[in-house]
Biopython code that builds the backbone (N, CA, C, O; Angstrom):
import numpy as np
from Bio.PDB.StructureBuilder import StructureBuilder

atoms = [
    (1, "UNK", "N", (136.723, 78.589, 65.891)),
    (1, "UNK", "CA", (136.615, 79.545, 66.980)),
    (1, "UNK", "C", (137.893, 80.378, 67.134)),
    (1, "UNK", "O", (137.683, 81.563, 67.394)),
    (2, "UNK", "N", (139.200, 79.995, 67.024)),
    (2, "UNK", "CA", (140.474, 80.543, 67.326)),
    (2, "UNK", "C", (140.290, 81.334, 66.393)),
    (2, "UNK", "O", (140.100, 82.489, 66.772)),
    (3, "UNK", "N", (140.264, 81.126, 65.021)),
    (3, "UNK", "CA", (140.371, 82.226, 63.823)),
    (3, "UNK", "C", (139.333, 83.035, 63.780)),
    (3, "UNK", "O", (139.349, 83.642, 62.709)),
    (4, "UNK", "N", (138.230, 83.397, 64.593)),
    (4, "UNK", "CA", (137.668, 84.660, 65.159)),
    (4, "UNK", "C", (138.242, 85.604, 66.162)),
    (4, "UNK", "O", (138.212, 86.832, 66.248)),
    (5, "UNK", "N", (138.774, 84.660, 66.899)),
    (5, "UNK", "CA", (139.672, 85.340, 68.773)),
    (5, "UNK", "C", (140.842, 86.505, 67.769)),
    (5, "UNK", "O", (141.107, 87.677, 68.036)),
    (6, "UNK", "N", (141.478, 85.454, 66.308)),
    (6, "UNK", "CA", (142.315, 86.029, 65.942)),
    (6, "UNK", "C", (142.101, 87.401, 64.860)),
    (6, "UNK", "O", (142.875, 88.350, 64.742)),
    (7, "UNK", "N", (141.041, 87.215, 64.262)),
    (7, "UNK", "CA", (140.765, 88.470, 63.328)),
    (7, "UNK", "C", (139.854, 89.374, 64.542)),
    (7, "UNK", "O", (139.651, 90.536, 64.193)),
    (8, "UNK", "N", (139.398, 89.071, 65.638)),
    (8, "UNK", "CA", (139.038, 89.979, 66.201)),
    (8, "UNK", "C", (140.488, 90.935, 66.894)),
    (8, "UNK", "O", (140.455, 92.156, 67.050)),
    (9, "UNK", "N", (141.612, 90.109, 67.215)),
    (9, "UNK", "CA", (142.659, 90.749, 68.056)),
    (9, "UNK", "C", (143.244, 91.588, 67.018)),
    (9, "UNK", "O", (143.632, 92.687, 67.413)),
    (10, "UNK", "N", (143.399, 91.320, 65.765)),
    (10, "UNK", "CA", (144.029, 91.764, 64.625)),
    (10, "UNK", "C", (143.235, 93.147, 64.073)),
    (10, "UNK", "O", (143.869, 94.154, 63.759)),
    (11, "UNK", "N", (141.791, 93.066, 63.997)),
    (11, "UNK", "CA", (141.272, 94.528, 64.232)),
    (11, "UNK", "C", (141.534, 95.142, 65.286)),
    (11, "UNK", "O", (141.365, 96.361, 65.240)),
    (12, "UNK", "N", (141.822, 94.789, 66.046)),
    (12, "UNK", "CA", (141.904, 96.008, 67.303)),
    (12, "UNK", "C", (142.981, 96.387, 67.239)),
    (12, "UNK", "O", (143.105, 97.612, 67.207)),
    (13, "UNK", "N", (144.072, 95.650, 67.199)),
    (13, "UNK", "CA", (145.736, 95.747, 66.785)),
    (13, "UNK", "C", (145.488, 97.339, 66.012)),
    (13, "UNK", "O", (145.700, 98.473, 66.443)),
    (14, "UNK", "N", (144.940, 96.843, 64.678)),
    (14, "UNK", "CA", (144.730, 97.676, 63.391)),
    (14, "UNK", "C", (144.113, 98.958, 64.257)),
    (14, "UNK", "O", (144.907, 99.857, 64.537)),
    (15, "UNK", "N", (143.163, 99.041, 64.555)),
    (15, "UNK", "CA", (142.144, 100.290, 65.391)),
    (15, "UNK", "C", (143.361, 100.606, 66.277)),
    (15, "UNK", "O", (144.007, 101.509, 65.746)),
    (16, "UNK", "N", (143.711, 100.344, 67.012)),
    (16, "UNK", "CA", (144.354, 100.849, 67.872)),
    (16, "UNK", "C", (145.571, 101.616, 67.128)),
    (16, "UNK", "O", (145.560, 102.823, 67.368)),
    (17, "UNK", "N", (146.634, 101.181, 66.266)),
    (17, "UNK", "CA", (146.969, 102.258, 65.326)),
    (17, "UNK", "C", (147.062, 103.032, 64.903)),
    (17, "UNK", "O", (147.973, 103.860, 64.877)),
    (18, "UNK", "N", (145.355, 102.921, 64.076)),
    (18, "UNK", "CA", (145.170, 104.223, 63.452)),
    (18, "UNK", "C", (144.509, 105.197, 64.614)),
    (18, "UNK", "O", (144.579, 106.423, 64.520)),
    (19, "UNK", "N", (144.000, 104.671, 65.483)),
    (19, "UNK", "CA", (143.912, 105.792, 67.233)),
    (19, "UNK", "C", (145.072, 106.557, 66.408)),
    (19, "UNK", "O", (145.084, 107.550, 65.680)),
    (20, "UNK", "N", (146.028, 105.649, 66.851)),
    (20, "UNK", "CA", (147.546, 106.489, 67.389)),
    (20, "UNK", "C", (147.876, 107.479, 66.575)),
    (20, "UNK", "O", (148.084, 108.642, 66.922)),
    (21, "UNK", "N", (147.937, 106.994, 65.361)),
    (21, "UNK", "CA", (148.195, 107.812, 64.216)),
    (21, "UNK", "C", (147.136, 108.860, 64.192)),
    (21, "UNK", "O", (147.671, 109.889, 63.779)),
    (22, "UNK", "N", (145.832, 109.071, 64.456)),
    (22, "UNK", "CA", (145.101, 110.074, 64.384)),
    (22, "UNK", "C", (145.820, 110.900, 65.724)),
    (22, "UNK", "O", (146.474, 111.939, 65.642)),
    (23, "UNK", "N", (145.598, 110.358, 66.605)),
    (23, "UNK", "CA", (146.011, 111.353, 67.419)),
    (23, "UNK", "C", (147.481, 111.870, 67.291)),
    (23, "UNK", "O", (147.738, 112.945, 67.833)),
    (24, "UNK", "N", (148.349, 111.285, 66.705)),
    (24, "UNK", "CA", (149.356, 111.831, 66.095)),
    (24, "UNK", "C", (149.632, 113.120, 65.442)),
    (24, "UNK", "O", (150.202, 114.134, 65.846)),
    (25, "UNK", "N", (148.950, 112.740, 64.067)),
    (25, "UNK", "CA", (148.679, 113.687, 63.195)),
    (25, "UNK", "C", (147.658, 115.302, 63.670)),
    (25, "UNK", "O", (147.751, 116.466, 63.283)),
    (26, "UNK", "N", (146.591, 114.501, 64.817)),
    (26, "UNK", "CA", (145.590, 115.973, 65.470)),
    (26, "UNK", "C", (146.627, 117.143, 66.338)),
    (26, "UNK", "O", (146.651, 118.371, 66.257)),
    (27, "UNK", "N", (147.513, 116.112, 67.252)),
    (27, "UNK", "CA", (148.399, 116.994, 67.595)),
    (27, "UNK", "C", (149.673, 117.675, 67.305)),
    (27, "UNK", "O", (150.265, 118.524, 67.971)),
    (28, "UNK", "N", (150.170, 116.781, 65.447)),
    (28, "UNK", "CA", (150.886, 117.678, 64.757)),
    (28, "UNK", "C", (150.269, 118.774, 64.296)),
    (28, "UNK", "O", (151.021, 119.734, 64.128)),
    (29, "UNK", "N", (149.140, 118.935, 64.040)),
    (29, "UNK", "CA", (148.286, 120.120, 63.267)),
    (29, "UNK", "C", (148.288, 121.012, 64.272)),
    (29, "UNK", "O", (148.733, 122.154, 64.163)),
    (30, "UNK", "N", (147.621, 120.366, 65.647)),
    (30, "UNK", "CA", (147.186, 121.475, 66.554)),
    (30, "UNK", "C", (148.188, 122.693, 67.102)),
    (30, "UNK", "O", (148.019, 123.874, 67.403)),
    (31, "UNK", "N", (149.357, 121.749, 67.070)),
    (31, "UNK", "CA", (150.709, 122.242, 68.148)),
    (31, "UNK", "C", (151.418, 122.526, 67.119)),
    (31, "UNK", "O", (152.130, 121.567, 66.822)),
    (32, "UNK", "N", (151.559, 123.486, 66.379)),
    (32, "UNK", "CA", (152.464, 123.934, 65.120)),
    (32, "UNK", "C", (153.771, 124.527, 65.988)),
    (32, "UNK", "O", (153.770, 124.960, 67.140)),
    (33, "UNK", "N", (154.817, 124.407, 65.104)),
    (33, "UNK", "CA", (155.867, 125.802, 65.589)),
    (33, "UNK", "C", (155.740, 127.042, 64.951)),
    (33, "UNK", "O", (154.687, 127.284, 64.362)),
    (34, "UNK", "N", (156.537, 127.769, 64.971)),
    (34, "UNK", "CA", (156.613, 128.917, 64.005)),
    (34, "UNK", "C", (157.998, 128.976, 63.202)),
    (34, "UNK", "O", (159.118, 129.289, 63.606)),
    (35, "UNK", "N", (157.508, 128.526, 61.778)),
    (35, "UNK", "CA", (158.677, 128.248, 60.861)),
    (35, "UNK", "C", (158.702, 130.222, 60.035)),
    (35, "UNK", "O", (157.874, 131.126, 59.923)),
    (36, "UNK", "N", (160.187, 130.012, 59.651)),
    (36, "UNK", "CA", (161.170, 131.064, 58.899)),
    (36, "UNK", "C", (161.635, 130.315, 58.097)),
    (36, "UNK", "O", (162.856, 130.189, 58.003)),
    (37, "UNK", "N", (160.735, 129.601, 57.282)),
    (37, "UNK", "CA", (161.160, 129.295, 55.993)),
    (37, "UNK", "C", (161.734, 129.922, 54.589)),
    (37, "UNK", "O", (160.881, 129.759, 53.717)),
    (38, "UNK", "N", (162.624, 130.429, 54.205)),
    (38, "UNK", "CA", (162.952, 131.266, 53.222)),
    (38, "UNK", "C", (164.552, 130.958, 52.827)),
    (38, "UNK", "O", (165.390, 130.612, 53.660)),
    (39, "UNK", "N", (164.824, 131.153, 51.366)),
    (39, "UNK", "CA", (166.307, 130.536, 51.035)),
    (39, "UNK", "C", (167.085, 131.979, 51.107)),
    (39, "UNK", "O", (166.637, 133.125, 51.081)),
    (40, "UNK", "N", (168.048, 131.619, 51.181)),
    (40, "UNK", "CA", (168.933, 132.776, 51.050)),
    (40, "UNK", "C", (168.885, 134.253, 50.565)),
    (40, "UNK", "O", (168.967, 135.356, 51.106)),
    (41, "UNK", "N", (168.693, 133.727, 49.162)),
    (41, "UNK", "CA", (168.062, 134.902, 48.485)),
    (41, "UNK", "C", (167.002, 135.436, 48.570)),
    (41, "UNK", "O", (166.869, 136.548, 48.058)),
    (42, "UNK", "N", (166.188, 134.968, 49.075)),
    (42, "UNK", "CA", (164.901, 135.802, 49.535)),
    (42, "UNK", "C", (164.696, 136.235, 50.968)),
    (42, "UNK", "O", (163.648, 136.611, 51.492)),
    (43, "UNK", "N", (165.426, 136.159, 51.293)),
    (43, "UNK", "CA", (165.544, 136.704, 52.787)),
    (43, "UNK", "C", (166.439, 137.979, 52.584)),
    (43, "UNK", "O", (166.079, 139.063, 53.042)),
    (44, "UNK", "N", (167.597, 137.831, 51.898)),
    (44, "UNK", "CA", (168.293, 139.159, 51.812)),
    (44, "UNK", "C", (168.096, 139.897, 51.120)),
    (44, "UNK", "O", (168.882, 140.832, 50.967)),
    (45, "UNK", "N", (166.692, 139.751, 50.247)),
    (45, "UNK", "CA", (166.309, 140.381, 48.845)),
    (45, "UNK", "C", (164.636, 141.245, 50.184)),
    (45, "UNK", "O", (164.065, 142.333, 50.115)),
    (46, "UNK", "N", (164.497, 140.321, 50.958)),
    (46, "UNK", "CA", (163.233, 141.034, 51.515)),
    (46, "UNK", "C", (163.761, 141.995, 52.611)),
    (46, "UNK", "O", (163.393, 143.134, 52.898)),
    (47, "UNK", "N", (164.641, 141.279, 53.093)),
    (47, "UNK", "CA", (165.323, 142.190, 54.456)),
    (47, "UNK", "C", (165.765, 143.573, 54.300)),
    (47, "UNK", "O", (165.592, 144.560, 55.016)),
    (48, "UNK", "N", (166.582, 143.354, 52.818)),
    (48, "UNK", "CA", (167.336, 144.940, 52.583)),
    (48, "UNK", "C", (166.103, 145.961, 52.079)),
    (48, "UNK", "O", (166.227, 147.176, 52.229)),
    (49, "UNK", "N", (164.670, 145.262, 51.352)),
    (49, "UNK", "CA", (163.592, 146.507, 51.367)),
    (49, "UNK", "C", (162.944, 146.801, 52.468)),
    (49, "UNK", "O", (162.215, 147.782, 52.325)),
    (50, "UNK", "N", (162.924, 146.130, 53.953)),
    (50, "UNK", "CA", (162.684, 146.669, 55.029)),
    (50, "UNK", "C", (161.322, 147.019, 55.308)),
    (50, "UNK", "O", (160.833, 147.754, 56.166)),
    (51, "UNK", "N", (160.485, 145.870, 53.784)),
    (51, "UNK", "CA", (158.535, 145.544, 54.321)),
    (51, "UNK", "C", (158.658, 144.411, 55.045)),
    (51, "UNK", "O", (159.444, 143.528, 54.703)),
    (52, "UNK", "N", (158.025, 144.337, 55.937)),
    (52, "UNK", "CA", (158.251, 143.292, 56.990)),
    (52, "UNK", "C", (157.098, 142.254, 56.707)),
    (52, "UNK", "O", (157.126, 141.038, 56.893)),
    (53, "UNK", "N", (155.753, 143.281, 56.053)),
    (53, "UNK", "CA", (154.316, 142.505, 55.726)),
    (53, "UNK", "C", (154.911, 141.785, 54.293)),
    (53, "UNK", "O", (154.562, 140.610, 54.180)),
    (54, "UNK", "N", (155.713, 142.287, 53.243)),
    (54, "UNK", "CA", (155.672, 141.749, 52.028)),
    (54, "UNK", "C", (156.993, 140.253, 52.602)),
    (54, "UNK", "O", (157.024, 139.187, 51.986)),
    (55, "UNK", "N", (157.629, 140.451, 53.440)),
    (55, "UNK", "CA", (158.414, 139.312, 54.087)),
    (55, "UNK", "C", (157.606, 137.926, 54.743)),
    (55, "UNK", "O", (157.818, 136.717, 54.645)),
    (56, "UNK", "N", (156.857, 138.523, 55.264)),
    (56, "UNK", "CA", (155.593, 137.565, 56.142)),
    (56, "UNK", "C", (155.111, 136.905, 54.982)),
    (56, "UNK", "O", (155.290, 135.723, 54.689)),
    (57, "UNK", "N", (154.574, 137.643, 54.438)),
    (57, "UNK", "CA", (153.745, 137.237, 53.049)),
    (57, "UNK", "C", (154.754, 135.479, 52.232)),
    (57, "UNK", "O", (154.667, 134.251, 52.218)),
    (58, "UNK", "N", (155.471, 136.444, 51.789)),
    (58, "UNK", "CA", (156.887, 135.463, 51.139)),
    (58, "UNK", "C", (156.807, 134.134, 51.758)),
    (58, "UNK", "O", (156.453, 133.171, 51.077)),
    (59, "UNK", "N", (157.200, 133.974, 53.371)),
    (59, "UNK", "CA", (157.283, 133.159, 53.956)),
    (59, "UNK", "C", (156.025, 132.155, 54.154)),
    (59, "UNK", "O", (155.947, 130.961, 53.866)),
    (60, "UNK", "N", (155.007, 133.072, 54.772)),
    (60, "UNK", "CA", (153.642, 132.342, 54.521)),
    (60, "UNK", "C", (153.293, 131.262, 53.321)),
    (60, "UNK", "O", (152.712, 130.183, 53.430)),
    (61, "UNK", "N", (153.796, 131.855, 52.218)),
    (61, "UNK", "CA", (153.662, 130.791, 50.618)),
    (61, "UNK", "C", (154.347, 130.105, 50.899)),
    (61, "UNK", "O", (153.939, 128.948, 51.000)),
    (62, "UNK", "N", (155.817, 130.393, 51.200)),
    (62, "UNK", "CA", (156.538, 129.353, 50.867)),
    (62, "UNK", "C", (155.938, 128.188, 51.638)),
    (62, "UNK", "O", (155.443, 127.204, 51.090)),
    (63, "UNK", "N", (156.013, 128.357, 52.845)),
    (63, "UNK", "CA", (155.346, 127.170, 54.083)),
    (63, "UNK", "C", (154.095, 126.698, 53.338)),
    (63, "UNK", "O", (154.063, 125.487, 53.117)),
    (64, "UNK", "N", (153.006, 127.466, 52.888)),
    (64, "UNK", "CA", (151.853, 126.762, 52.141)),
    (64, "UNK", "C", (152.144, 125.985, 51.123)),
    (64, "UNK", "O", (151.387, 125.055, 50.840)),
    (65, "UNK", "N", (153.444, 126.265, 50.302)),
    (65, "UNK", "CA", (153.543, 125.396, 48.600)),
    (65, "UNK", "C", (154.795, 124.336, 49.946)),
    (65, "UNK", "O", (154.615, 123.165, 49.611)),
    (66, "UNK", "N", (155.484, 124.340, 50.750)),
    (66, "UNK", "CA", (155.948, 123.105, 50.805)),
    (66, "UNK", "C", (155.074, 122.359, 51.597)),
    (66, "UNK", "O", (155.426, 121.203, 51.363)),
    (67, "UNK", "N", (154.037, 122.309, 52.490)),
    (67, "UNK", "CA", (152.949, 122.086, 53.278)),
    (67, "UNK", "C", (152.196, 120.692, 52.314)),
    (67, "UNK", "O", (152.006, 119.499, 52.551)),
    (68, "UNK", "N", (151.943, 121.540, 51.233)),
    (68, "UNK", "CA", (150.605, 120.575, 50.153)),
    (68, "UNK", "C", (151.619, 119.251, 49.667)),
    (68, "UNK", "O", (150.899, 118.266, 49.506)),
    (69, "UNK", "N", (152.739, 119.008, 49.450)),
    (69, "UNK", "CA", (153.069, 117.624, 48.623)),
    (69, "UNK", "C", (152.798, 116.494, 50.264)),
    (69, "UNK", "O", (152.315, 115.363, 50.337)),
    (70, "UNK", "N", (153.193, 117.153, 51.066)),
    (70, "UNK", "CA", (153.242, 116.521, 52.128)),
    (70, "UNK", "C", (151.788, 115.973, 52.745)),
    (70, "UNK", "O", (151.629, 114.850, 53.224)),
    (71, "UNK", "N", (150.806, 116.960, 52.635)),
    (71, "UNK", "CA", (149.108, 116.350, 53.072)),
    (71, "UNK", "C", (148.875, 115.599, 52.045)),
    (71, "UNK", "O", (148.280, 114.556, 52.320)),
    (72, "UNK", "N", (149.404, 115.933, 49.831)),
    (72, "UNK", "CA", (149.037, 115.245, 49.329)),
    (72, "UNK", "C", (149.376, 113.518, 49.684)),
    (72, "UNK", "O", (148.432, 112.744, 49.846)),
    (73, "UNK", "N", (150.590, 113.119, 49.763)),
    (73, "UNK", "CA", (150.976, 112.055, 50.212)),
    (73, "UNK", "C", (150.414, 111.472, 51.077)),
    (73, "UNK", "O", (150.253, 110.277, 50.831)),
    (74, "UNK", "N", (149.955, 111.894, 52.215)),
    (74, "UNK", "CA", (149.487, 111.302, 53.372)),
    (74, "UNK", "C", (147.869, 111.128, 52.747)),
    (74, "UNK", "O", (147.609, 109.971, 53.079)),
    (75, "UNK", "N", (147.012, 111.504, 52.236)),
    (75, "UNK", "CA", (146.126, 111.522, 51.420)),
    (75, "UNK", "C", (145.866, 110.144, 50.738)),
    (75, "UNK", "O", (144.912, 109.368, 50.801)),
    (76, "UNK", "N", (147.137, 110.112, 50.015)),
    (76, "UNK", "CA", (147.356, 108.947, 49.578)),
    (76, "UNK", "C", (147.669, 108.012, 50.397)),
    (76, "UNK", "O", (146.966, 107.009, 50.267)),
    (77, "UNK", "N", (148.521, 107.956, 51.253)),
    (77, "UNK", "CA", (148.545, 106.766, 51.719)),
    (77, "UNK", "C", (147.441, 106.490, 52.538)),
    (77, "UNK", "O", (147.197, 105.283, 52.536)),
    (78, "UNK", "N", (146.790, 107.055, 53.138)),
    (78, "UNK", "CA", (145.302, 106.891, 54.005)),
    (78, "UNK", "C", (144.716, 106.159, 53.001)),
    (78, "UNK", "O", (144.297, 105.060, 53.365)),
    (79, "UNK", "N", (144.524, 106.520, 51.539)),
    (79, "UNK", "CA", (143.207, 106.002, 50.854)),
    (79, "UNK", "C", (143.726, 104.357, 50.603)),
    (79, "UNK", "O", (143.047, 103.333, 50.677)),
    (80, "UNK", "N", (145.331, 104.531, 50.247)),
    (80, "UNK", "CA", (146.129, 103.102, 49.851)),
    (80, "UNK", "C", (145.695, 102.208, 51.638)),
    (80, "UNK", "O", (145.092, 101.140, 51.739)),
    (81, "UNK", "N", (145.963, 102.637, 52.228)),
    (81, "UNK", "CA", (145.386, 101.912, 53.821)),
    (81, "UNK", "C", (144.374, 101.245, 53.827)),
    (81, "UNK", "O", (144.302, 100.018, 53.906)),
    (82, "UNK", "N", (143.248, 102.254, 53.719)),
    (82, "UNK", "CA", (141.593, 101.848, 53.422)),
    (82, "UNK", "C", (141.272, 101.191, 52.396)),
    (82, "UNK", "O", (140.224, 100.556, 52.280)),
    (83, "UNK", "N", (142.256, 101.301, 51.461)),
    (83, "UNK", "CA", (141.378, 100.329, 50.003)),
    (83, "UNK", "C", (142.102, 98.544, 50.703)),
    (83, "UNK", "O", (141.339, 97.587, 50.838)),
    (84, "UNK", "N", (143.249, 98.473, 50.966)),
    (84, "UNK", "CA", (144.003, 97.637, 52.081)),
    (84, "UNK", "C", (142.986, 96.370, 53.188)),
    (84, "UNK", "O", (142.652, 95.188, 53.260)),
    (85, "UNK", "N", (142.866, 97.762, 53.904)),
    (85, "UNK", "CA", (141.994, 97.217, 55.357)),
    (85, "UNK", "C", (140.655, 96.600, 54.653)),
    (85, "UNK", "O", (140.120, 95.637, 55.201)),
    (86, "UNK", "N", (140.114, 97.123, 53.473)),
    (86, "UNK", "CA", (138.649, 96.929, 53.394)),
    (86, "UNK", "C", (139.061, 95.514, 52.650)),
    (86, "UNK", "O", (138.244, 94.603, 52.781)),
    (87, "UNK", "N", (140.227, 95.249, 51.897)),
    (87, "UNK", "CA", (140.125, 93.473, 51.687)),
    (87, "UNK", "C", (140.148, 92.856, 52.514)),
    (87, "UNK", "O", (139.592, 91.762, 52.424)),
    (88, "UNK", "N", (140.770, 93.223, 53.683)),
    (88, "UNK", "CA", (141.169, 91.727, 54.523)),
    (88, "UNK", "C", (139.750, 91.884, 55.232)),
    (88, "UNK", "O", (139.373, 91.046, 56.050)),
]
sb = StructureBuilder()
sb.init_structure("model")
sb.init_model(0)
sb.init_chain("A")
sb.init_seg("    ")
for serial, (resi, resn, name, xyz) in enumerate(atoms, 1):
    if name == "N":
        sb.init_residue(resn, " ", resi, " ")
    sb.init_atom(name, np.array(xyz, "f"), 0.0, 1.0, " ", f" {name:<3s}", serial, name[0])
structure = sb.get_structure()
């Protein structure tokens, strides 16, 4: 009987978690800042031609190509979690 009380408290432990972490992650997505991501040289290489759309642009990629290693990872570790949770 105890080692039910206990894998039942131990899922919820677990559930309650990944709550957190979802709601974590919903309100990192939702609530963005506004990043000016750009290195040196491309800021003073966009600034001195004085397109403001081909600057936006620039920045926009950059934030998209550093964006993806970061969802890829988390990707992964979600699936490494679930393959995890589904042994025990």
């Amino acid at each position: 009987m105890q080692t039910k009380s206990k894998n039942k408290s131990q899922k919820s432990k677990a559930k309650s978690k990944m709550n957190k972490g979802l709601l974590f992650t919903l309100c990192s997505l939702l609530f963005t800042l506004n990043a000016s991501a750009q290195c040196a040289m491309c800021r003073a290489s966009l600034e001195s031609n004085g397109d403001t759309k081909q600057a936006e642009a620039v920045n926009d990629g950059i934030v998209y190509l550093m964006a993806i290693p970061y969802i890829l990872v988390g990707l992964l570790g979600f699936v490494i979690y679930k393959m995890y949770t589904k042994k025990n």
